[in-house]
C-alpha positions as CSV (number, residue, x, y, z in Angstrom):
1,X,94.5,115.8,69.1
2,X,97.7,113.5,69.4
3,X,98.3,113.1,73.1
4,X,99.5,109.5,73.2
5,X,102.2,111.1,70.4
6,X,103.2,113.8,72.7
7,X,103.5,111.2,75.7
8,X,107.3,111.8,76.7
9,X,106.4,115.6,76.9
10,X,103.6,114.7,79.4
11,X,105.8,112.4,81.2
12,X,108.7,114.6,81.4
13,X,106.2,117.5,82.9
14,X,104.9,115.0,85.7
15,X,108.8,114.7,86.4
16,X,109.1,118.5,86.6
17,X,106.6,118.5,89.4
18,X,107.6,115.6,91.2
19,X,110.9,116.2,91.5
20,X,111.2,119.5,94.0
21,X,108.2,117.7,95.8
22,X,110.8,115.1,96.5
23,X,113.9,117.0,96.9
24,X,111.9,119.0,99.4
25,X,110.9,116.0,101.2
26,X,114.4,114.1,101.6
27,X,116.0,118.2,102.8
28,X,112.5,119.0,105.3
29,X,111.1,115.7,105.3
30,X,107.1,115.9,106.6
31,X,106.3,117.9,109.2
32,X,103.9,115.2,111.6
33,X,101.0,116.8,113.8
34,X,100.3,115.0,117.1
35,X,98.3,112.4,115.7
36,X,101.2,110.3,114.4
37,X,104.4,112.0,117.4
38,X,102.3,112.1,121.0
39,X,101.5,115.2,122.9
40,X,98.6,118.0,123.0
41,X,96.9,120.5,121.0
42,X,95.3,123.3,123.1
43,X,93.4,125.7,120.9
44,X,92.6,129.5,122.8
45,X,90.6,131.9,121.9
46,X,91.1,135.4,123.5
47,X,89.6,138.7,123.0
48,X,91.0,140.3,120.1
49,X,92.8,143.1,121.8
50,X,94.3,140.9,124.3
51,X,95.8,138.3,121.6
52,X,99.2,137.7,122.2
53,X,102.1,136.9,119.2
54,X,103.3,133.9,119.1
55,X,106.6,134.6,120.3
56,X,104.8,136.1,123.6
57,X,103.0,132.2,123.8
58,X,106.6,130.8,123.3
59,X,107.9,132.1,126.3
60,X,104.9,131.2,128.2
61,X,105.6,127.6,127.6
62,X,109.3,127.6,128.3
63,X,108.4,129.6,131.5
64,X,106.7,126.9,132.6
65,X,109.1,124.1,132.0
66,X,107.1,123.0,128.7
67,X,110.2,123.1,125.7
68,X,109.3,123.4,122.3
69,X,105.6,124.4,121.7
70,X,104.7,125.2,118.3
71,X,102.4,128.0,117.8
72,X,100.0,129.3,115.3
73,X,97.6,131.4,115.0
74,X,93.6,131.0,113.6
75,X,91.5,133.3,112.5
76,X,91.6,136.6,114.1
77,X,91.8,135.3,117.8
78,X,92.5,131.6,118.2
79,X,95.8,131.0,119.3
80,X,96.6,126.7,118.8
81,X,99.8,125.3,120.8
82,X,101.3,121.7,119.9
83,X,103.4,120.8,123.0
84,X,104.9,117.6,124.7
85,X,102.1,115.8,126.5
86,X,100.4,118.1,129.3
87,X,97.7,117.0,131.9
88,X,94.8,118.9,132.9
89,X,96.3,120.3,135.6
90,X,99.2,121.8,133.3
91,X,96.3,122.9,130.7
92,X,94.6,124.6,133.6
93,X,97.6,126.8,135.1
94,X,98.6,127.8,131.1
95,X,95.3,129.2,130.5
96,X,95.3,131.5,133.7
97,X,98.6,132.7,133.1
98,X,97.9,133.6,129.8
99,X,95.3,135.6,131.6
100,X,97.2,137.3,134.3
101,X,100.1,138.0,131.2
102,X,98.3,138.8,128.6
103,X,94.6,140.2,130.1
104,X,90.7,139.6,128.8
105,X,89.3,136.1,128.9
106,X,91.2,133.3,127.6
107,X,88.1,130.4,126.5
108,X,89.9,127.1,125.6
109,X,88.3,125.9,122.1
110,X,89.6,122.5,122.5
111,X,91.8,120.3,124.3
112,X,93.4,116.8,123.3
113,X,95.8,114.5,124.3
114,X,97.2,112.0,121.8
115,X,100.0,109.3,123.7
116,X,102.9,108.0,121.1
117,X,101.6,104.6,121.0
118,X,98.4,105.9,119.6
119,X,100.3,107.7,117.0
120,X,102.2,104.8,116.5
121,X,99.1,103.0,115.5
122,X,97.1,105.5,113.2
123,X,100.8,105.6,111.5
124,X,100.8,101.8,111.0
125,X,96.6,101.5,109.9
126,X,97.5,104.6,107.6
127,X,99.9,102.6,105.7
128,X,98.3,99.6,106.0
129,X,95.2,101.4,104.3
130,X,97.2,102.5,101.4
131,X,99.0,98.9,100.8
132,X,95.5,97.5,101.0
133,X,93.6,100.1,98.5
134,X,96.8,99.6,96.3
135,X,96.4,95.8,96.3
136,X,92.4,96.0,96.0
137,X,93.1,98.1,92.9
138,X,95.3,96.2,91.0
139,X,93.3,92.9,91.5
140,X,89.9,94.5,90.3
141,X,90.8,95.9,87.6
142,X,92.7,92.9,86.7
143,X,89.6,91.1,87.2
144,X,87.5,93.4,85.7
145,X,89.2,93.8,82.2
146,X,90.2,89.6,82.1
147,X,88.3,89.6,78.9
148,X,91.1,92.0,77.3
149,X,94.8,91.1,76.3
150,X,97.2,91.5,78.9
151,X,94.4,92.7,81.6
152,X,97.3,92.8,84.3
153,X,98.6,95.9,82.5
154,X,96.0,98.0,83.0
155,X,96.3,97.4,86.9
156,X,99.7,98.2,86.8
157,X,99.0,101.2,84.8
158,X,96.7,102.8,87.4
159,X,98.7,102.2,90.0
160,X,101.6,103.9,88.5
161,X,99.1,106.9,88.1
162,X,98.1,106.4,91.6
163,X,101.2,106.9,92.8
164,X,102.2,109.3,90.5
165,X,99.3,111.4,92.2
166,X,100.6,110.8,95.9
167,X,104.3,111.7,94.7
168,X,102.8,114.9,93.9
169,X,100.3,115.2,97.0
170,X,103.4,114.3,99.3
171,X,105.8,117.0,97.5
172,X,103.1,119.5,97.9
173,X,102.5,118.8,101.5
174,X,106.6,119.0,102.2
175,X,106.7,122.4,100.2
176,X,104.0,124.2,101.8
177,X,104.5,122.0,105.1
178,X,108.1,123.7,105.6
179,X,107.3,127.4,104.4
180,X,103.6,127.6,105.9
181,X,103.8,125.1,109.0
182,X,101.4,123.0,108.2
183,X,101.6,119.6,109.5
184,X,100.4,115.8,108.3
185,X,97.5,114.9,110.3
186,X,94.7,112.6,110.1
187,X,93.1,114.9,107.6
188,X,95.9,114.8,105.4
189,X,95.7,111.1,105.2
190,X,91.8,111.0,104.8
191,X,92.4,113.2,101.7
192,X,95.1,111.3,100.8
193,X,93.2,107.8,100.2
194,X,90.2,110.4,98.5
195,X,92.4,112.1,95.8
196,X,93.6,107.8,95.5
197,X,89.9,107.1,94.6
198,X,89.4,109.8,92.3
199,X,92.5,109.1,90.4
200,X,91.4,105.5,89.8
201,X,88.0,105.9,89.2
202,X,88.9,108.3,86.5
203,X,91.5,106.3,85.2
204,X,88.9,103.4,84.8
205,X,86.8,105.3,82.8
206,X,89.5,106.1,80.3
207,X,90.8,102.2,80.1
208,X,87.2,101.1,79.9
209,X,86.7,102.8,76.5
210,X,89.7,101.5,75.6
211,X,88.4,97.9,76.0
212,X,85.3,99.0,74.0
213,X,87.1,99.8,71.3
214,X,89.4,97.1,70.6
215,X,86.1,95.6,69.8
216,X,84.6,98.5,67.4
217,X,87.7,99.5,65.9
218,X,89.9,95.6,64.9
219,X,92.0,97.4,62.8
220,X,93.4,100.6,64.3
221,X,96.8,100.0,65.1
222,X,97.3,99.7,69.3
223,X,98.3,103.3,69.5
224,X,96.0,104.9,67.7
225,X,93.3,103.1,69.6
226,X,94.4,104.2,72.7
227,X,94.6,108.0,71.7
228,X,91.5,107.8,70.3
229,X,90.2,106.5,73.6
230,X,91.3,109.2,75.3
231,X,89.7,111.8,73.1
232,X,86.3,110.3,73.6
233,X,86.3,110.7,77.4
234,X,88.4,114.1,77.4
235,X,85.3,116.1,77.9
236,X,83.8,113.9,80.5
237,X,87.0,113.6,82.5
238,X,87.4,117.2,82.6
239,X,84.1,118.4,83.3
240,X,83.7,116.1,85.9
241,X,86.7,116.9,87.8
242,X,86.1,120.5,87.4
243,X,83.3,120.3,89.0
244,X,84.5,118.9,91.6
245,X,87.7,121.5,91.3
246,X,85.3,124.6,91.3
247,X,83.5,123.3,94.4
248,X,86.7,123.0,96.2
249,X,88.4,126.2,95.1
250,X,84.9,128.1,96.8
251,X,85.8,125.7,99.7
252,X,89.3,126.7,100.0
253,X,88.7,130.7,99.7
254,X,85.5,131.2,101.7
255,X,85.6,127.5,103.9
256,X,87.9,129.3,106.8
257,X,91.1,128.6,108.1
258,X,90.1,125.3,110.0
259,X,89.7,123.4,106.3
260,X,92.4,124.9,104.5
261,X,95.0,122.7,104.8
262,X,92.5,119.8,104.0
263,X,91.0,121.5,101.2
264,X,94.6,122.2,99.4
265,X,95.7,118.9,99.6
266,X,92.4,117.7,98.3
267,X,92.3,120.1,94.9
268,X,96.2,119.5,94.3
269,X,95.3,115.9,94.0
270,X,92.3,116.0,92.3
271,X,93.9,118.3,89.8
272,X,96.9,115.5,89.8
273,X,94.5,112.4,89.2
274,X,92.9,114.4,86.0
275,X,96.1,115.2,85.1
276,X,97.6,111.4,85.2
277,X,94.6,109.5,84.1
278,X,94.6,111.8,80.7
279,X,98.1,112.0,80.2
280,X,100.2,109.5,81.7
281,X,98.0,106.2,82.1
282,X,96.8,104.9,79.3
283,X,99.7,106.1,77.7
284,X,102.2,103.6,79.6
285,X,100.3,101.3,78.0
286,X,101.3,102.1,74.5
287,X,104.8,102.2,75.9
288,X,104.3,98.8,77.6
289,X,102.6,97.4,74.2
290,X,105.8,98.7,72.2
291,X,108.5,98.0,74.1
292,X,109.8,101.0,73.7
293,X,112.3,100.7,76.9
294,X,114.3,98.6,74.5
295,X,114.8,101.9,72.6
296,X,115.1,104.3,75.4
297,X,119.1,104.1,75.2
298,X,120.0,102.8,71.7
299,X,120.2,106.0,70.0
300,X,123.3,107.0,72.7
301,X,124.7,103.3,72.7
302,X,124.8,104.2,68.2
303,X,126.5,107.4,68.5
304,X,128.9,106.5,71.1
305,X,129.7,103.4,69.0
């Protein structure tokens, strides 16, 4: 099986899926949840006859001086409103008129209030946790593979699969953020930094055998090595991530609506991470070892000579 041979195919797939994910997110950008703008969630619940449409919630709020709510439903009678900051007196006088207007009981599931300076901060310690992770990375596996030629490449290299992994996670999450509403919360980032750990740690195992056999194997050419490498670990890799994949595919079609979004976010990356550490990692270490940048453009600098 010649993978490392076929690496421009793999690359230019990666490419295929990161690109909407991108366009998507400079035309929609992300959709934030309260935890990163300010303001309040109020989650309802109402008897199932009495539910109202969101429209009918809409108009509620703006009747009340409270402009743009957004509104979604949950389950078969949760209604959840994201509004500009309300106080418990507001919260109070919504949930009776939603009784007088749209009859039954009306129980409030929760109730929260986030200010913009706090979601100013989790904003600032989210990125400051990635920066961190990303520096963390590159340091110990530099550390960790010192005894191998140019160690500092095989940091760089899982990086570059580590992001390539949260280019797709990000895409995804604009896609699915504009057409299904969902927003980036706290969950999104907590899943985030996981699908970052899986995609090292299976990235690792890959370079790993790589360093074991530049020992065994003297004489195989750098290439060779490498795709040899990754044949020995392609069954662990993959069984181990699909176990992981399966559990979360149960998750996402029988976990309800309240882990959906977290769920989704967490197999797209997982799926990424397999995908990058087999395909796109070691790899870019053949193309690092060969210089093969150097050749990238000679063969349209020849024919338009």
């Amino acid at each position: 099986m010649d993978i490392v041979g076929k690496r421009y195919w793999f690359f230019g797939l990666s490419g295929l899926v990161i690109i909407p994910g991108l366009i998507a997110l400079l035309v929609w950008g992300l959709p934030l949840s309260i935890d990163f703008t300010g303001g309040s969630l109020l989650e309802v619940s109402f008897e199932t006859a009495h539910r109202p449409q969101p429209a009918q919630v809409v108009a509620l709020y703006d009747s009340l001086g409270i402009g743009d709510p957004q509104v979604q439903t949950a389950g078969e009678t949760d209604i959840v409103v994201r509004s500009k900051p309300i106080d418990d007196q507001v919260e109070f006088q919504i949930v009776r008129e939603m009784e007088k207007r749209f009859g039954g009981t009306v129980t409030v599931v929760s109730f929260e209030l986030v200010g913009p300076s706090v979601g100013a901060e989790v904003a600032d310690r989210a990125a400051l946790a990635v920066g961190l992770a990303t520096v963390g990375i590159l340091a110990y596996i530099t550390y960790a593979f010192r005894g191998v030629a140019h160690a500092p490449r095989y940091g760089v290299a899982a990086i570059l699969a580590m992001l390539h992994d949260v280019a797709v996670v990000i895409g995804v999450e604009a896609i699915l953020g504009h057409f299904l509403g969902w927003e980036v919360d706290s969950l999104f980032l907590t899943a985030l930094l996981t699908v970052i750990g899986f995609s090292v740690h299976d990235t690792i195992v890959v370079f790993d055998r790589i360093r074991e056999n530049q020992s065994l194997h003297r004489r195989l050419d750098y290439e060779t090595l490498v795709n040899h490498s990754i044949v020995q670990t392609l069954d662990r890799s993959v069984n181990t991530q699909l176990t992981v994949m399966l559990t979360l595919l149960a998750l996402l079609l029988f976990g309800g609506v309240t882990t959906r979004h977290f769920v989704t976010v967490l197999l797209v990356g997982v799926f990424s991470g397999t995908y990058s550490s087999i395909f796109n990692a070691s790899p870019l270490l053949v193309v690092w070892e060969n210089r093969e940048w150097r050749t990238w453009f000679k063969g349209r600098q020849t024919s338009a000579a």
